[in-house]
TIRO-2110 file (N, C-alpha, C; in Angstrom, 1 decimal):
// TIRO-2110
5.1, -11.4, -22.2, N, 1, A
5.1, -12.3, -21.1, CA, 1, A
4.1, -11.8, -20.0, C, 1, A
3.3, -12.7, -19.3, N, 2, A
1.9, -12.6, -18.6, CA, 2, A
3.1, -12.1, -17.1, C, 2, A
1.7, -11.3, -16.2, N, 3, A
2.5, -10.8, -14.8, CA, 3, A
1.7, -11.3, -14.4, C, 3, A
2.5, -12.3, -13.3, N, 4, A
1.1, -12.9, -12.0, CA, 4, A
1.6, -11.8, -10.7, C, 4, A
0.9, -11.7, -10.0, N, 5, A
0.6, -11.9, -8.3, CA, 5, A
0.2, -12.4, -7.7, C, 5, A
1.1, -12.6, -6.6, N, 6, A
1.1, -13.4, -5.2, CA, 6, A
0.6, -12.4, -4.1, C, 6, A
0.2, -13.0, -2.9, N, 7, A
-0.3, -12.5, -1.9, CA, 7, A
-0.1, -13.8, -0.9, C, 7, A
0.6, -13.4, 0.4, N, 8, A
0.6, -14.0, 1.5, CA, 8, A
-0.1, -13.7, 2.5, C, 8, A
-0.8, -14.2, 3.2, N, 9, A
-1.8, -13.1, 3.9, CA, 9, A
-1.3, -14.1, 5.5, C, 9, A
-1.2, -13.5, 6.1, N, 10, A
-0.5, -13.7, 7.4, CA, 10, A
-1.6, -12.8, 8.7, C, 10, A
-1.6, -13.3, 10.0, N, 11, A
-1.8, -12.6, 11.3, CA, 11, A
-1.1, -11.3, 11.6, C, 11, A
0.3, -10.9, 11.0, N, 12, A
0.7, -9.9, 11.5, CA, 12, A
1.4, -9.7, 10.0, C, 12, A
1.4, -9.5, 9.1, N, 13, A
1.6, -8.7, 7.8, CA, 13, A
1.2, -9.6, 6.8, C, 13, A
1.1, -9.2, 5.6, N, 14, A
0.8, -9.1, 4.1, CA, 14, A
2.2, -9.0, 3.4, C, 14, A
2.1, -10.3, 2.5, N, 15, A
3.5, -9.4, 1.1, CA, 15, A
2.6, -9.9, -0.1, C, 15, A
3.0, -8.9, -1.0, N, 16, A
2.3, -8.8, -2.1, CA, 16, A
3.9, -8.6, -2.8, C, 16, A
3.2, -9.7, -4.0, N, 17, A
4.5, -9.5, -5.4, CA, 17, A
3.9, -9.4, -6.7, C, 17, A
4.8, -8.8, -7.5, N, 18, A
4.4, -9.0, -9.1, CA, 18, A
5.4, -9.6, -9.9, C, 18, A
5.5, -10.5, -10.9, N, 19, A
6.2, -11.2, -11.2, CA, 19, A
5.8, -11.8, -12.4, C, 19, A
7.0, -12.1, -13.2, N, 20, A
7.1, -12.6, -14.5, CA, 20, A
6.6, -14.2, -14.5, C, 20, A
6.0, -14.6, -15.7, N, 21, A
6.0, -15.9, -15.6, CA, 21, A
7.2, -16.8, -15.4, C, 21, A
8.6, -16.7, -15.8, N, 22, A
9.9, -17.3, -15.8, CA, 22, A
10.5, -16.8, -14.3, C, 22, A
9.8, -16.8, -12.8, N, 23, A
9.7, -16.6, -11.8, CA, 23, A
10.7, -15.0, -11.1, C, 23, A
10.9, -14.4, -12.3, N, 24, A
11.6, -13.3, -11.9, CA, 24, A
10.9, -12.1, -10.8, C, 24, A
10.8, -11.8, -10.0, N, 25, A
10.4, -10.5, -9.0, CA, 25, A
10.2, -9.2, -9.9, C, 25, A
9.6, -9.0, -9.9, N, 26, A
9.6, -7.1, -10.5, CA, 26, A
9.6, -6.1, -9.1, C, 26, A
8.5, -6.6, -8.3, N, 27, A
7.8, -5.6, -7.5, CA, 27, A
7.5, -6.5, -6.2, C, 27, A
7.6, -5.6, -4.9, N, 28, A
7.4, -6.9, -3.7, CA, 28, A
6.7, -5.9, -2.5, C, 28, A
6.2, -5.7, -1.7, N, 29, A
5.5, -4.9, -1.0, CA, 29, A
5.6, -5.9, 0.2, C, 29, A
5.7, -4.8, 1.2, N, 30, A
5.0, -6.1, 2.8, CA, 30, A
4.5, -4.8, 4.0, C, 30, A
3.3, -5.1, 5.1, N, 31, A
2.6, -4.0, 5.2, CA, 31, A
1.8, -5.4, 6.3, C, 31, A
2.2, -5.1, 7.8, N, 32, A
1.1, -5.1, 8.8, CA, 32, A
-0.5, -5.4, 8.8, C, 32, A
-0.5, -6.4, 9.0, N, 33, A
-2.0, -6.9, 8.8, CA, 33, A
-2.9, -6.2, 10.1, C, 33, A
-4.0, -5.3, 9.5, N, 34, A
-4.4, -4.4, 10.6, CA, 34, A
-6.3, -5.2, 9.9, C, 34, A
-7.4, -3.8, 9.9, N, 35, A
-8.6, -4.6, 10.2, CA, 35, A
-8.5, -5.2, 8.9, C, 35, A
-9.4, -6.2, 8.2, N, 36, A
-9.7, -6.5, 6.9, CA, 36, A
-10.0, -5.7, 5.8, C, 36, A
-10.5, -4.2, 6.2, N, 37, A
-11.2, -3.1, 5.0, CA, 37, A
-9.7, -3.0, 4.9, C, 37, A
-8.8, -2.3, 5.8, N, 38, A
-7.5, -1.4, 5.8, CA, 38, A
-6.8, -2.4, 4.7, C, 38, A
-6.6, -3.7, 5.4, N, 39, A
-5.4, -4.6, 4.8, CA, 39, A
-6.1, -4.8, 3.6, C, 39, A
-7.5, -5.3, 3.2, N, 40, A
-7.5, -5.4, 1.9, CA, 40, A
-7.5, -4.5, 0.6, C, 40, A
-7.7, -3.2, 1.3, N, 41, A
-7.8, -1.8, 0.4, CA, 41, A
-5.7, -1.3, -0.2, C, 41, A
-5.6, -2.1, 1.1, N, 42, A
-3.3, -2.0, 0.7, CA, 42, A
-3.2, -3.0, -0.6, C, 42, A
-3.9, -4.3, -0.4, N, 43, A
-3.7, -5.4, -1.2, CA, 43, A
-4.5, -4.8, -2.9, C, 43, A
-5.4, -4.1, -2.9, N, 44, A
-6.3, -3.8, -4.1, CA, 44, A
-5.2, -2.7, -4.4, C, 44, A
-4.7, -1.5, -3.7, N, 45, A
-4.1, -0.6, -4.1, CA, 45, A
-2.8, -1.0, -5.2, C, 45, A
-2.0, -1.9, -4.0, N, 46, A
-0.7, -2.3, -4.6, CA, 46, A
-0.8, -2.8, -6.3, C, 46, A
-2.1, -3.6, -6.5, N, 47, A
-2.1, -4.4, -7.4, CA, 47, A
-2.8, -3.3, -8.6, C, 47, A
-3.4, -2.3, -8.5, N, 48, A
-4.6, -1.6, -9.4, CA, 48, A
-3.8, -1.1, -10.8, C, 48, A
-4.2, -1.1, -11.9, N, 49, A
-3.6, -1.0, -12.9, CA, 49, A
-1.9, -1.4, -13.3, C, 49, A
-1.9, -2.8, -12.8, N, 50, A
-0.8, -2.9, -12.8, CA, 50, A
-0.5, -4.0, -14.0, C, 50, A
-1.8, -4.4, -14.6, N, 51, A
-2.1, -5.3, -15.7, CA, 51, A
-1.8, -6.7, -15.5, C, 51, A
-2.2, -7.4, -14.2, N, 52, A
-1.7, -8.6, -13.8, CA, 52, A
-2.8, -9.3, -14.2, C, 52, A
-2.2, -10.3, -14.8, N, 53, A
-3.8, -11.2, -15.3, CA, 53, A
-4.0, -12.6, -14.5, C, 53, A
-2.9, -13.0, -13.6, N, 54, A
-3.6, -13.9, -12.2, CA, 54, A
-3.2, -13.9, -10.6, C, 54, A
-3.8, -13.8, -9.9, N, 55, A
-3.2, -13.8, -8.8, CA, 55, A
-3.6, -15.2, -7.8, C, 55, A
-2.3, -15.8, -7.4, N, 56, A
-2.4, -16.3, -6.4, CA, 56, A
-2.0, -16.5, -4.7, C, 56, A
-2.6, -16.8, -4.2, N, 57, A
-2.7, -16.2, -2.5, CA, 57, A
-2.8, -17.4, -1.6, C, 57, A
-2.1, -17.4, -0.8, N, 58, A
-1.6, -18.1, 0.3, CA, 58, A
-1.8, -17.7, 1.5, C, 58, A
-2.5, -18.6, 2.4, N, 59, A
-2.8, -18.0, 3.8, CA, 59, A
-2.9, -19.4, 5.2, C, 59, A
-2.3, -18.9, 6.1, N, 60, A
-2.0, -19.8, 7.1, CA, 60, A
-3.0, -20.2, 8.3, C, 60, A
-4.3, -19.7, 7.8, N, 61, A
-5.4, -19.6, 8.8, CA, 61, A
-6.5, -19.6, 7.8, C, 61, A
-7.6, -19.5, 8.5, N, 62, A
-8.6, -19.7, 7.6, CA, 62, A
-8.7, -18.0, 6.8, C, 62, A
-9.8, -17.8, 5.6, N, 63, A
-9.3, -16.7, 5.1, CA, 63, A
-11.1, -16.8, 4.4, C, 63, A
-11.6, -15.1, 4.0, N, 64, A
-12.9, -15.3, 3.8, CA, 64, A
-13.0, -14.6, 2.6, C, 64, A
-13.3, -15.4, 1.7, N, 65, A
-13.5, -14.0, 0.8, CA, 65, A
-15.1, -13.8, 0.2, C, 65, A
END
């Protein structure tokens, strides 16, 4: 079974999840939204060999990638 991640990306924190396709949780992280290098280097860490093959991300403001 395929692992997705999620990412919410918020003004004042980040949650990051990993999760089965049949919507079960494995793994869930949340962590203070500070400059962009900082918060995005939390978001790359959490996720790095973790074998997730999609991620999708949610955000309440504009967002730059």
């Amino acid at each position: 079974m395929s692992l997705l991640g999620a990412i919410e990306a918020g003004g004042t924190k980040f949650v990051c999840g990993i999760g089965k396709e049949d919507g079960t949780v494995l793994e869930r992280i949340s962590f203070p939204t500070t400059t962009p290098e900082e918060t995005m280097a939390q978001v790359v860490s959490f996720f790095e060999g973790k074998g997730v093959e999609a991620i999708g991300a949610g955000s309440f403001g504009p967002i730059d990638l």
